[in-house]
C-alpha positions as CSV (number, residue, x, y, z in Angstrom):
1,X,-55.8,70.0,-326.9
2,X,-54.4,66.4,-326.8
3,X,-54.9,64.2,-324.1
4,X,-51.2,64.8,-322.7
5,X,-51.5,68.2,-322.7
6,X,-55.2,67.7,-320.8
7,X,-53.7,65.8,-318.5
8,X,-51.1,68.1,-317.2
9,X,-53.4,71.0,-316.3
10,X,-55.9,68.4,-314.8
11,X,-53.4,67.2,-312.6
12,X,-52.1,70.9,-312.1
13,X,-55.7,72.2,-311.4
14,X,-56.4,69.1,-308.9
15,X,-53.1,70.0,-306.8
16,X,-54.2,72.9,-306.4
17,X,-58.1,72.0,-305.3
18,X,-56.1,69.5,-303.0
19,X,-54.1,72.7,-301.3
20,X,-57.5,75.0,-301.7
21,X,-58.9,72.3,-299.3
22,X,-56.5,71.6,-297.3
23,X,-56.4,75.3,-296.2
24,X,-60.6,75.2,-295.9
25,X,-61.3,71.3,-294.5
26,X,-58.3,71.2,-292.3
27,X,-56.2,74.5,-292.0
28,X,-59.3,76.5,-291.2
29,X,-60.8,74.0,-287.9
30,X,-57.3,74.2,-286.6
31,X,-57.1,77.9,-286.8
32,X,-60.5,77.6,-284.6
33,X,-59.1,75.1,-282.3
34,X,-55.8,76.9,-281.6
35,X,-57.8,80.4,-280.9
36,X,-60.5,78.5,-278.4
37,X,-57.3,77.3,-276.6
38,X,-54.7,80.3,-276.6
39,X,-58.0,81.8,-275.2
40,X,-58.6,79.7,-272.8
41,X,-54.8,80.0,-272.1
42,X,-54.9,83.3,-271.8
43,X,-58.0,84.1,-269.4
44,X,-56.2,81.2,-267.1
45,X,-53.2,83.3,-266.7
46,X,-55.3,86.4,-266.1
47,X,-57.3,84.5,-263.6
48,X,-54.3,83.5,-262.3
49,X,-52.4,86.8,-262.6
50,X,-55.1,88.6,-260.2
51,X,-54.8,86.2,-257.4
52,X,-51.1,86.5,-257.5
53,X,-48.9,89.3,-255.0
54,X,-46.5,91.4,-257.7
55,X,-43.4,91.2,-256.1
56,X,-40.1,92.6,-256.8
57,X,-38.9,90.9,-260.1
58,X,-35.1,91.2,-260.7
59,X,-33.1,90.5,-264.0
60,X,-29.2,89.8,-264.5
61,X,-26.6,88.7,-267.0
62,X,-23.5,86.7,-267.1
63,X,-20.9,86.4,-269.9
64,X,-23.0,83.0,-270.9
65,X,-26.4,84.9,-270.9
66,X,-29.4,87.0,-269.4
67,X,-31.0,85.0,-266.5
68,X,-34.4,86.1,-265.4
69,X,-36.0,85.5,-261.8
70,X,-39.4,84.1,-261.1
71,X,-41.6,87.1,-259.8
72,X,-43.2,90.4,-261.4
73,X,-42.7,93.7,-259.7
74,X,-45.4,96.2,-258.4
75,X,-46.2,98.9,-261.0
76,X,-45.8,101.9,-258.6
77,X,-42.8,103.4,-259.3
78,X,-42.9,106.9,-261.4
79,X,-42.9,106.9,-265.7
80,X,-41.7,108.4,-268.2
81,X,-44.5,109.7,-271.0
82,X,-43.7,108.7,-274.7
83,X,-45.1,111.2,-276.9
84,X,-44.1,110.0,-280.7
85,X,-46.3,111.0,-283.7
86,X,-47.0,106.8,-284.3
87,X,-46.4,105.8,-281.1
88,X,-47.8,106.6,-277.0
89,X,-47.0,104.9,-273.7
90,X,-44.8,105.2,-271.0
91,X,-41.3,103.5,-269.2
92,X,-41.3,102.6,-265.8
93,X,-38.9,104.4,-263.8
94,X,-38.0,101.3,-262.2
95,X,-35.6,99.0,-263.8
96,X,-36.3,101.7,-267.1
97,X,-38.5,99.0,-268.8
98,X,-40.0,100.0,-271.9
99,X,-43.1,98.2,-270.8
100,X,-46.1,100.4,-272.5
101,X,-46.1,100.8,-276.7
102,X,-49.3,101.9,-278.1
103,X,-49.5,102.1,-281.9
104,X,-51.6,104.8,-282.5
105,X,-51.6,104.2,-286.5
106,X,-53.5,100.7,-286.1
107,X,-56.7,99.9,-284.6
108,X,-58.1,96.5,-283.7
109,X,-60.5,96.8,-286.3
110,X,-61.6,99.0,-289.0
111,X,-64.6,100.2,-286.3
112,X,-63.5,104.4,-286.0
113,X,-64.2,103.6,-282.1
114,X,-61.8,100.6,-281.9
115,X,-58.8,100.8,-279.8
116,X,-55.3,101.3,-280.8
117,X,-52.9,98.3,-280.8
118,X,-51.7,98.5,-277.3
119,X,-48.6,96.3,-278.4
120,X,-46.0,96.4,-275.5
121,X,-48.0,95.3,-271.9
122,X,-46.9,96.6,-268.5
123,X,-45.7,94.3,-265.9
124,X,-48.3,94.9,-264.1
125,X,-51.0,93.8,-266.7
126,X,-52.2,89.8,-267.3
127,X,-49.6,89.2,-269.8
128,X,-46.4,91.7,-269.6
129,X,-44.2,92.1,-272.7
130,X,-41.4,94.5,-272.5
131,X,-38.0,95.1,-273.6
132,X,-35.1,95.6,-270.5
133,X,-31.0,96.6,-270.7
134,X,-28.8,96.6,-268.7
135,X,-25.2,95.7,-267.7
136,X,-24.0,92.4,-266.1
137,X,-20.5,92.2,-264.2
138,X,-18.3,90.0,-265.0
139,X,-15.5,90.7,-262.3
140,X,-15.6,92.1,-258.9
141,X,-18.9,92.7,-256.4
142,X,-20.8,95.3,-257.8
143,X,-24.3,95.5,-257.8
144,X,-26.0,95.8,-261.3
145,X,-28.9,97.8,-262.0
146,X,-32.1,95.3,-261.9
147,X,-36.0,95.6,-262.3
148,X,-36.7,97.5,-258.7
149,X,-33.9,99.8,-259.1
150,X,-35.2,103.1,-259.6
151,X,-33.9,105.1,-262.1
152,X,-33.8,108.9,-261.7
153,X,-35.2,111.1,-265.0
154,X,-34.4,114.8,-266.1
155,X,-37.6,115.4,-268.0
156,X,-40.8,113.5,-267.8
157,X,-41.8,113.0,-271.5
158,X,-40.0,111.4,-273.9
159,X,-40.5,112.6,-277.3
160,X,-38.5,113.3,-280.8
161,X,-36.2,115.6,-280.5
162,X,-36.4,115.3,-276.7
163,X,-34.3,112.6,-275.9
164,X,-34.6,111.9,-271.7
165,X,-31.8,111.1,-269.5
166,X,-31.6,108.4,-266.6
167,X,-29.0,107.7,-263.7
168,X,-28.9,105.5,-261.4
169,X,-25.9,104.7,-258.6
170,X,-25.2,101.8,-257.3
171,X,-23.8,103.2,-253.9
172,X,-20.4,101.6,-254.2
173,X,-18.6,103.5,-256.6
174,X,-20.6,103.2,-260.0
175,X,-22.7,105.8,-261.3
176,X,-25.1,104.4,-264.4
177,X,-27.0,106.7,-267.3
178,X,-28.9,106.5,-270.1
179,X,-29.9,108.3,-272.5
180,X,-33.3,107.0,-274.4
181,X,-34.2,108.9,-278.1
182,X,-37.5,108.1,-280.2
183,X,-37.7,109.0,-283.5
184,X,-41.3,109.8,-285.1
185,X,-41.8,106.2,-286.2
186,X,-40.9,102.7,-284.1
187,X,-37.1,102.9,-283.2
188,X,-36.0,104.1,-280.0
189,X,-32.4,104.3,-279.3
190,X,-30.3,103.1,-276.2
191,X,-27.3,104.8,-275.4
192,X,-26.0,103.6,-272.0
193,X,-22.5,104.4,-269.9
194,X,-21.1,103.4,-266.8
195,X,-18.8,105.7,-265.1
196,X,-16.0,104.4,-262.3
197,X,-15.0,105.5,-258.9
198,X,-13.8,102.5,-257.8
199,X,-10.2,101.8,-257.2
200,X,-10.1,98.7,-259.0
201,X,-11.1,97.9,-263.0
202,X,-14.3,95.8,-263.5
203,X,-15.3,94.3,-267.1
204,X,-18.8,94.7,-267.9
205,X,-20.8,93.4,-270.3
206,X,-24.1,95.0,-272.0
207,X,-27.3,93.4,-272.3
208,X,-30.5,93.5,-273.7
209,X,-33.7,91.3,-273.7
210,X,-37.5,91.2,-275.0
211,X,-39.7,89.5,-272.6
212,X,-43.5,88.1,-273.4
213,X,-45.6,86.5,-270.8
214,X,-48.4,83.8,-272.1
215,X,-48.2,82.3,-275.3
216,X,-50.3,84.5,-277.8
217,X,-53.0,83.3,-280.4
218,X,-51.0,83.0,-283.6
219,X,-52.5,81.9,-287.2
220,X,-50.7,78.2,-287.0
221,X,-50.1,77.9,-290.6
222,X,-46.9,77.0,-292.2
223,X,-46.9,80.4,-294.5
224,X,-46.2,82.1,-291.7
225,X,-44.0,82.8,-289.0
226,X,-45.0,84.0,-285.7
227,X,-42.5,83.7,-282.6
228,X,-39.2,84.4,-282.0
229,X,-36.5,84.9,-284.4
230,X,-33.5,86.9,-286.0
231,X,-30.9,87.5,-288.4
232,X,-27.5,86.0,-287.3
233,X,-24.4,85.8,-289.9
234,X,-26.8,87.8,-292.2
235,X,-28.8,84.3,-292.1
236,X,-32.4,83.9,-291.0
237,X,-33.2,82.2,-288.0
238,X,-37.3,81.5,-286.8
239,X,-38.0,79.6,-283.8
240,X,-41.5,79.0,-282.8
241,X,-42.9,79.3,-279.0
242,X,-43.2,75.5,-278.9
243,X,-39.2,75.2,-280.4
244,X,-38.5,77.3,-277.3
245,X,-40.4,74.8,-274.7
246,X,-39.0,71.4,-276.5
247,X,-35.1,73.3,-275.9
248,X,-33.2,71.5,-274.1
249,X,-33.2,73.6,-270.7
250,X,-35.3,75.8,-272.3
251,X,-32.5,78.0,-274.4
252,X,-31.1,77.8,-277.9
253,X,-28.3,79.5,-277.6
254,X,-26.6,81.2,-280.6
255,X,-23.2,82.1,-281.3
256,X,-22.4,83.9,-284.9
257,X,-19.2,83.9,-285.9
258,X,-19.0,87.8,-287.0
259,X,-20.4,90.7,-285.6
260,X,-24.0,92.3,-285.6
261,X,-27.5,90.8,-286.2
262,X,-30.5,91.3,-284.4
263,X,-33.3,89.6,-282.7
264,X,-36.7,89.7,-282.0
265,X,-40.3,88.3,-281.1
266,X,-42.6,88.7,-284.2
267,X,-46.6,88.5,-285.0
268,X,-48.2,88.6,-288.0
269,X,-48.1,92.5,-288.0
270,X,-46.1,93.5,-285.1
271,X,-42.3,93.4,-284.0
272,X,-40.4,94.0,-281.1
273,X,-36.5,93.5,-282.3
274,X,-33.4,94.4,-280.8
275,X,-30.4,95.6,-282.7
276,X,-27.3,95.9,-280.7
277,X,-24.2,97.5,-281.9
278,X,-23.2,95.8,-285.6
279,X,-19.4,96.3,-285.1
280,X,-19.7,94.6,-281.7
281,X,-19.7,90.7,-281.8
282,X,-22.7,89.2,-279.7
283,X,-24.2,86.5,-278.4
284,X,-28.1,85.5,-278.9
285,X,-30.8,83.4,-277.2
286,X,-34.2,82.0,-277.6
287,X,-35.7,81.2,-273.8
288,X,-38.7,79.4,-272.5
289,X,-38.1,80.8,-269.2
290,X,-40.9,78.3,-267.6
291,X,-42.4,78.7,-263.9
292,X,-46.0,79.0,-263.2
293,X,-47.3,81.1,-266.4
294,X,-45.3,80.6,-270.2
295,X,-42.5,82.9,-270.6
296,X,-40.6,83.4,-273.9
297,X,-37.0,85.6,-274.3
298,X,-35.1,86.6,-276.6
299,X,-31.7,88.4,-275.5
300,X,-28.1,89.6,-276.1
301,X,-25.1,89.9,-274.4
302,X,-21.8,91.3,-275.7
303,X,-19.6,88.0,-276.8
304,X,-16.3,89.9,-274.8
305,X,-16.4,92.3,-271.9
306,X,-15.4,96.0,-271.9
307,X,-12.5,96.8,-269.0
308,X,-13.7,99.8,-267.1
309,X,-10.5,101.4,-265.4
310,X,-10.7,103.8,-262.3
311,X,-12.0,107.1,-263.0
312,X,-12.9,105.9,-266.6
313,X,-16.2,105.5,-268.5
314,X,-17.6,102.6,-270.8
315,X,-20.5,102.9,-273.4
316,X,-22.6,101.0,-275.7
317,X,-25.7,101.7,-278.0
318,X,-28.5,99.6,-279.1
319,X,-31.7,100.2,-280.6
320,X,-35.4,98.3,-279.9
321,X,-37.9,98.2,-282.9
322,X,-41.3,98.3,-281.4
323,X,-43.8,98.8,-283.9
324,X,-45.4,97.8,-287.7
325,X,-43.6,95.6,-289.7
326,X,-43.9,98.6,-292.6
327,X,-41.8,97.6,-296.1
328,X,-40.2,101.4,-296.5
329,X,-39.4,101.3,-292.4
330,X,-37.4,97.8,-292.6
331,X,-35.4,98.9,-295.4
332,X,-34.6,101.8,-294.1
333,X,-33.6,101.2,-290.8
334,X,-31.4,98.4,-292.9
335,X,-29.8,101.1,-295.0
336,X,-29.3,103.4,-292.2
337,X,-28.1,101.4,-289.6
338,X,-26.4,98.3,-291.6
339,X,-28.7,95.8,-290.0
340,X,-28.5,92.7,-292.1
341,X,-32.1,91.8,-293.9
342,X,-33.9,93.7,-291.3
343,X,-36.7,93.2,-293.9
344,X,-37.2,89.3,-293.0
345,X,-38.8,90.0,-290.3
346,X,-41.7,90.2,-293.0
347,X,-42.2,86.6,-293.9
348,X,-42.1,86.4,-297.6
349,X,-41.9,83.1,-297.6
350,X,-39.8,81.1,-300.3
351,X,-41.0,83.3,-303.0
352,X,-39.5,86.1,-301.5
353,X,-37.4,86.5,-305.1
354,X,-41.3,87.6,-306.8
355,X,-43.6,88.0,-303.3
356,X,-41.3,91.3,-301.9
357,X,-40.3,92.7,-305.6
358,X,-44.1,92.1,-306.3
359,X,-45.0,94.1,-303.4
360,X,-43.1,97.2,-304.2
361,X,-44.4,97.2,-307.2
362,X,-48.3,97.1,-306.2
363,X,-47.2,99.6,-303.7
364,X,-45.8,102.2,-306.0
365,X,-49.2,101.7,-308.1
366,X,-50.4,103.0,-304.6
367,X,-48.6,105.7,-304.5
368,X,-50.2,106.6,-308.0
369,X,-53.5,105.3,-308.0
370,X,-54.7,106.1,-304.3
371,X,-56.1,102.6,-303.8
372,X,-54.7,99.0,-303.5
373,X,-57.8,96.9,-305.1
374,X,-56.7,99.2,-308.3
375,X,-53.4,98.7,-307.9
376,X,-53.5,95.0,-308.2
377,X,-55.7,95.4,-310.8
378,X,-53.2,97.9,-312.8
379,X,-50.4,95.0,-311.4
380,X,-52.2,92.2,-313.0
381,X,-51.9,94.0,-316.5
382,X,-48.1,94.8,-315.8
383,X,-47.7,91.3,-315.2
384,X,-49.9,90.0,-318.1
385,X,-47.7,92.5,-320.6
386,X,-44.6,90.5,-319.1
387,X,-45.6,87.2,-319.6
388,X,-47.2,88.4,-323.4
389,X,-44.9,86.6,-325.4
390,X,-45.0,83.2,-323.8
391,X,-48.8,83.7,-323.5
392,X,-49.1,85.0,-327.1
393,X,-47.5,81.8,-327.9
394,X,-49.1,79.2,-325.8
395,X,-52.8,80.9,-326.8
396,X,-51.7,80.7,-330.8
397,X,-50.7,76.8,-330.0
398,X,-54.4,76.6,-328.3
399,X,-56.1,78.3,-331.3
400,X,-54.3,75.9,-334.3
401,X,-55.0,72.7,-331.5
402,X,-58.9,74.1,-332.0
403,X,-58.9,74.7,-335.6
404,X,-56.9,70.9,-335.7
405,X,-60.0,69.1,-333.8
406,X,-61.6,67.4,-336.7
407,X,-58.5,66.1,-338.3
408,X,-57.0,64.9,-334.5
409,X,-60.9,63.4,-334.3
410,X,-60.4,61.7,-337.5
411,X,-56.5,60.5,-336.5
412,X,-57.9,58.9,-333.6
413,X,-61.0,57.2,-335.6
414,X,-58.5,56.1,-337.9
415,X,-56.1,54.7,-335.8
416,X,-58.1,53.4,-332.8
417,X,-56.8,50.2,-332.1
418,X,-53.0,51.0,-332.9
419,X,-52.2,53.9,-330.6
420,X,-48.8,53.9,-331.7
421,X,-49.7,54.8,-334.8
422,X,-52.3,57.3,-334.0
423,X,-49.8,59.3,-331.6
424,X,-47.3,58.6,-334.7
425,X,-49.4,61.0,-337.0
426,X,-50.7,63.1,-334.7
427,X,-47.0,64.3,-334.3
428,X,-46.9,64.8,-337.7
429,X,-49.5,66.8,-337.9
430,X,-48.5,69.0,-335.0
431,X,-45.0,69.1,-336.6
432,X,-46.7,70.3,-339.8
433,X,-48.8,73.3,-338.6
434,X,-46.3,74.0,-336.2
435,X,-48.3,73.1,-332.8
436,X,-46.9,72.6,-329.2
437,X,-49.3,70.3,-327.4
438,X,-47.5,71.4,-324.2
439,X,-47.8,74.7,-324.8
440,X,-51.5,75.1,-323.3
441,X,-49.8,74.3,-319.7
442,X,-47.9,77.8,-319.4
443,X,-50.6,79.8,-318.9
444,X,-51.7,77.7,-315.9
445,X,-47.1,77.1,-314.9
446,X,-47.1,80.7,-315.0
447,X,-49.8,81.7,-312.8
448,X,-49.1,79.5,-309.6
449,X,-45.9,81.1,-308.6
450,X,-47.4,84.5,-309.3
451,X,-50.6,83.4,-307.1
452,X,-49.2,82.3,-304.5
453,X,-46.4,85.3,-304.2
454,X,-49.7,87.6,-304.3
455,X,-51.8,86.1,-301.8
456,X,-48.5,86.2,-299.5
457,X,-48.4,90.1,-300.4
458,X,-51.7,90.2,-299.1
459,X,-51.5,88.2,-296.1
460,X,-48.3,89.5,-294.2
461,X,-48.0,92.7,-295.3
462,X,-49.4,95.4,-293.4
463,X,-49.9,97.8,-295.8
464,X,-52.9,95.5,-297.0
465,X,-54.2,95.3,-293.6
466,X,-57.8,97.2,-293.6
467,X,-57.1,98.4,-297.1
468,X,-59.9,98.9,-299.3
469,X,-61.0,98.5,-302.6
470,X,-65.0,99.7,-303.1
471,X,-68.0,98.8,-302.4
472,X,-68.4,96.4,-299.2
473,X,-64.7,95.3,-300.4
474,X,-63.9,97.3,-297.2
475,X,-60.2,95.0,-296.3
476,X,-58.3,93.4,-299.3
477,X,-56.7,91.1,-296.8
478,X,-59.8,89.3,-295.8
479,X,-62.2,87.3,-297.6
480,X,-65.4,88.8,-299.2
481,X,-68.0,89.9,-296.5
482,X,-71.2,89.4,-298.0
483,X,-72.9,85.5,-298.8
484,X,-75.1,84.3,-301.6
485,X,-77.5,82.9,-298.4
486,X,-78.8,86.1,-297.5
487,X,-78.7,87.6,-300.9
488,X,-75.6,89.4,-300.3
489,X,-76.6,91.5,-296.8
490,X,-80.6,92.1,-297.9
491,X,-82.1,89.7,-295.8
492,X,-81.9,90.9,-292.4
493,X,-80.1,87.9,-290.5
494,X,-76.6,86.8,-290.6
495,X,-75.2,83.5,-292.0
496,X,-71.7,83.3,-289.9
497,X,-73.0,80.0,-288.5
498,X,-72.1,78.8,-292.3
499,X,-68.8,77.2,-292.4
500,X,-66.6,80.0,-294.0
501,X,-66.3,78.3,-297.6
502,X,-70.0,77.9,-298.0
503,X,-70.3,82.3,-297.3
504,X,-69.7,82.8,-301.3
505,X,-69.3,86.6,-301.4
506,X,-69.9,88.5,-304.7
507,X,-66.2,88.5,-306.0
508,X,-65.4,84.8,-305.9
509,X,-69.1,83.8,-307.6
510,X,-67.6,86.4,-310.3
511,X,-64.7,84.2,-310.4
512,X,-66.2,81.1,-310.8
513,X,-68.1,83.1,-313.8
514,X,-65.2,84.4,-315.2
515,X,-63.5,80.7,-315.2
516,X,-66.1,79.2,-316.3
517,X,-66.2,81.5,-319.5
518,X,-62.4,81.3,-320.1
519,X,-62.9,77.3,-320.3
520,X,-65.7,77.7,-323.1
521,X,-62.5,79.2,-325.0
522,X,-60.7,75.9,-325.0
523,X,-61.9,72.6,-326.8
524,X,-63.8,70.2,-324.6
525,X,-61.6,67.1,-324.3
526,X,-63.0,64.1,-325.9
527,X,-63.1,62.1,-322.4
528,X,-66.4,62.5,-320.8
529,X,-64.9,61.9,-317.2
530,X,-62.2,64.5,-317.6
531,X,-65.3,66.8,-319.5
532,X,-67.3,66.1,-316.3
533,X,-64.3,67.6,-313.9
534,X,-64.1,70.6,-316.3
535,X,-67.1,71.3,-316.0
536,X,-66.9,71.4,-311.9
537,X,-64.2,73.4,-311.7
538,X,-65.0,76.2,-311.8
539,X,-67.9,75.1,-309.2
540,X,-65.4,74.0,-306.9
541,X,-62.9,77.2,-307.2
542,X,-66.0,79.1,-306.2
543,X,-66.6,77.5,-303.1
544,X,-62.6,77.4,-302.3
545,X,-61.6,80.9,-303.0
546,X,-64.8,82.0,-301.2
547,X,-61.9,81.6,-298.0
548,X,-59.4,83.5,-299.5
549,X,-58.6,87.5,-299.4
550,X,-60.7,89.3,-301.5
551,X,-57.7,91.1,-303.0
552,X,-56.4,87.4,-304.6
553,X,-60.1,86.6,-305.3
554,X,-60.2,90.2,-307.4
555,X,-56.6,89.5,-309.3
556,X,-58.2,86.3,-310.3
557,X,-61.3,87.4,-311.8
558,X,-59.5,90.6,-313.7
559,X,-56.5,87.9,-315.0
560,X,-59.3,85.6,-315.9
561,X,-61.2,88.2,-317.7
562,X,-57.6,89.6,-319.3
563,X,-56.9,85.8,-320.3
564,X,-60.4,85.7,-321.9
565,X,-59.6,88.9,-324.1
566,X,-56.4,87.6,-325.2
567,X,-57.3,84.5,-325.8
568,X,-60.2,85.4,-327.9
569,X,-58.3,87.9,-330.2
570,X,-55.6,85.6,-330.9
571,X,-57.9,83.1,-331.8
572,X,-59.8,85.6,-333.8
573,X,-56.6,86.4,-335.8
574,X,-55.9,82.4,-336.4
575,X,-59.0,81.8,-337.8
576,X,-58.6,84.8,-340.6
577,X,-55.1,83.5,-341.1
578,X,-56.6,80.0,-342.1
């Protein structure tokens, strides 16, 4: 391997060590910092929260928006049950808030006695987050339905198949319903009508909103989103909780030019979206909504009124996500109800050309093989049979720049004070046996896109969370459990006082094997400095990866160990053809 081509994967390699520790020196003591303060956060506004009076909260809308009042009502008023094969909870009666969403799919942790994901909060918890509708008037003196207004059921559960209706009349001559459907996943549907006795027409305009008190713990890395955001014009829009407080007034308001979209508050696994009507043209909103505790919004509000006429009736239909941001649900819901790239509410990042299509693909394995750690290991194949020709190639070019040592050792003996002349013959000779110095890179070009596109497989999606391979490998989507430093869980103490990089589990010491092997393949270059870095690298990958999912830390080893085999038989076949 010449020095050119050396010097290409050195400075590849190094960029990479550079963004390995970036993610382990300075990503990882922020993540700490952030969680100590979005705690603290948090038990201040519970702290705060119990010395507070609830009061009667009240929500309205305007053609220009959804304005929210200052105070929280008392939970006392009557709910509805919601009995849903995924999902549990109930809706206050008053102001119909869909203000309790437990996932019972999920738990906290993999611990059988964990609690499910209570996702939605009610407004009488330490930190409410619920989703309201409603209907805001834009002519004429008629009071809208708000938070206190007390809705009047004709069942008391709420189930599939068993959609419940509400009613509530406003005394002066209009007569609200609602009729709420879940199906057995995360959607519930919204079909709302206002019927008129009045003598005179009023326009109305229909609104939704998702509200979240206190700003939540989020990862704080750029790979991934967590806040607010939504699909407008079929583009993506994300807007962090601290985008929302720098806002001038607090509101990004947003008006697409055609009709439908969606929009939503979004963590790493959980969504809470609403999807109005997508023939009906709409306005969005980001809020900060401010006062004594953080308040973040996201709402809609039909761009143009609807006229109801005496003795007529007006209707609109919109549907609130409230669950697991699963793949197969997105798209679904996508396909079913035409809402634009419902699937971005999964952040696959830039790579989404290679990190979703890659995802499919590892999770149809699943479907086959039973297990994900064997699935990425059967996906690691598919993709090394892909790349086969350009790595058959690149490996031949290695093998010939092998068995071509001696004579490039004797070029540059030859030739050591005119390098001009050395590099001269040396291109001769590479011209002559056919050779592409470069060609030792693609191996190494190939891999990053594909590594990176995996590791955002494992990190976002939720069909990865708590998966497991064997063994102690109990959750592909987090780092190796066990550590070197107490002889991998024998010694009866724990080493989580160790910074998280110096915990080397099994799988990434395996690695660093496996990489060290697969660089005895390759010629040592002549340079005793760049020898020396060689030599650490795998060393220093070790200690890096020892941060990373298991799942990536597992593709590595078994492409590695694939490389290696390849690698060797080629080179095997090269030497009997010489």
């Amino acid at each position: 391997m010449n020095p050119e081509n050396r010097n290409m994967i050195l400075a590849i390699t190094l960029s990479m060590a550079v963004l390995f520790g970036w993610q382990v020196f300075v990503v990882g003591p922020e993540l700490e910092k952030e969680a100590a303060r979005q705690q603290a956060v948090a038990e201040m506004q519970a702290e705060e929260a119990g010395k507070a009076t609830p009061q009667a909260d009240s929500a309205s809308a305007t053609s220009s928006g959804v304005t929210v009042t200052e105070s929280r009502p008392a939970d006392n008023a009557p709910r509805i049950t919601i009995d849903a094969p995924l999902v549990s909870g109930s809706i206050s009666l008053a102001g119909a808030r869909i203000d309790d969403v437990m996932l019972k799919g999920y738990r906290e942790t993999q611990s059988e006695d964990s609690p499910f994901i209570q996702f939605l909060q009610k407004t009488s918890s330490d930190l409410p987050y619920f989703a309201e509708f409603g209907w805001a008037a834009g002519s004429g003196n008629q009071p809208m339905p708000t938070s206190d207004s007390l809705w009047v059921a004709d069942r008391q559960t709420l189930a599939p198949g068993a959609p419940v209706s509400l009613s509530w009349d406003n005394g002066k001559g209009l007569t609200f319903r609602r009729t709420l459907s879940i199906n057995d996943d995360y959607l519930i549907t919204v079909d709302d009508s206002v019927e008129s006795r009045l003598e005179a027409p009023v326009t109305l305009f229909p609104y939704g909103l998702v509200r979240r008190h206190g700003t939540p713990p989020t990862t704080g890395i750029y790979i991934l989103h967590e806040g607010a955001l939504g699909v407008f014009d079929e583009t993506l829009r994300e807007e962090d909780y601290d985008d929302m407080k720098d806002a001038d007034g607090g509101v990004i308001d947003v008006a697409p030019e055609g009709a439908g979209g969606w929009i939503g508050i979004t963590d790493k696994y959980w969504l809470a979206a609403l999807v109005p009507d997508q023939s009906v043209r709409i306005n969005y909103a980001f809020k900060s909504l401010g006062g004594g505790e953080d308040r973040y919004q996201v709402d809609y509000i039909a761009a143009e009124g609807q006229l109801l006429q005496p003795g007529q009736v007006v209707a609109s239909k919109t549907r609130l996500f409230a669950g697991a941001k699963k793949v197969s649900l997105l798209d679904q819901y996508s396909k079913e109800f035409g809402i634009p790239n419902f699937d971005l509410a999964i952040d696959f990042g830039w790579f989404y050309f290679l990190t979703k299509p890659f995802f499919l693909v590892i999770n149809w394995l699943y479907g086959i093989l039973g297990n994900f750690g064997v699935a990425v290991l059967a996906f690691t194949v598919i993709v090394k049979l892909v790349f086969y020709p350009l790595a058959n190639k690149s490996y031949r070019s290695m093998g010939k720049m092998r068995l071509m040592q001696p004579k490039i050792q004797q070029i540059r003996e030859k030739h050591s004070e005119d390098r001009m002349a050395m590099n001269r013959e040396m291109m001769e000779l590479y011209k002559t046996e056919k050779i592409n110095p470069a060609a030792g890179c693609l191996p190494v070009l190939l891999q990053i896109p594909v590594f990176f596109a995996l590791y955002k497989v494992l990190f976002v999606t939720i069909e990865m969370r708590h998966a497991p391979f064997f063994g102690w490998i109990t959750d592909l989507s987090a780092p190796d459990p066990t550590s070197v430093f107490n002889l991998f869980g024998l010694l009866p103490y724990s080493v989580g006082f160790l910074p998280p990089f110096l915990q080397l589990g099994i799988w990434p010491i395996l690695m660093g094997i496996s990489m060290f092997l697969q660089m005895r393949l390759n010629p040592a270059p002549p340079d005793p400095v760049q020898a020396k870095i060689f030599q650490f690298m795998p060393l220093i990958f070790t200690f890096l990866l020892a941060t990373f999912p298991a799942g990536l830390v597992i593709y590595w080893t078994w492409n590695n160990l694939l490389s290696m085999a390849q690698q060797w038989y080629i080179m095997r076949r090269i030497a009997k053809e010489s």
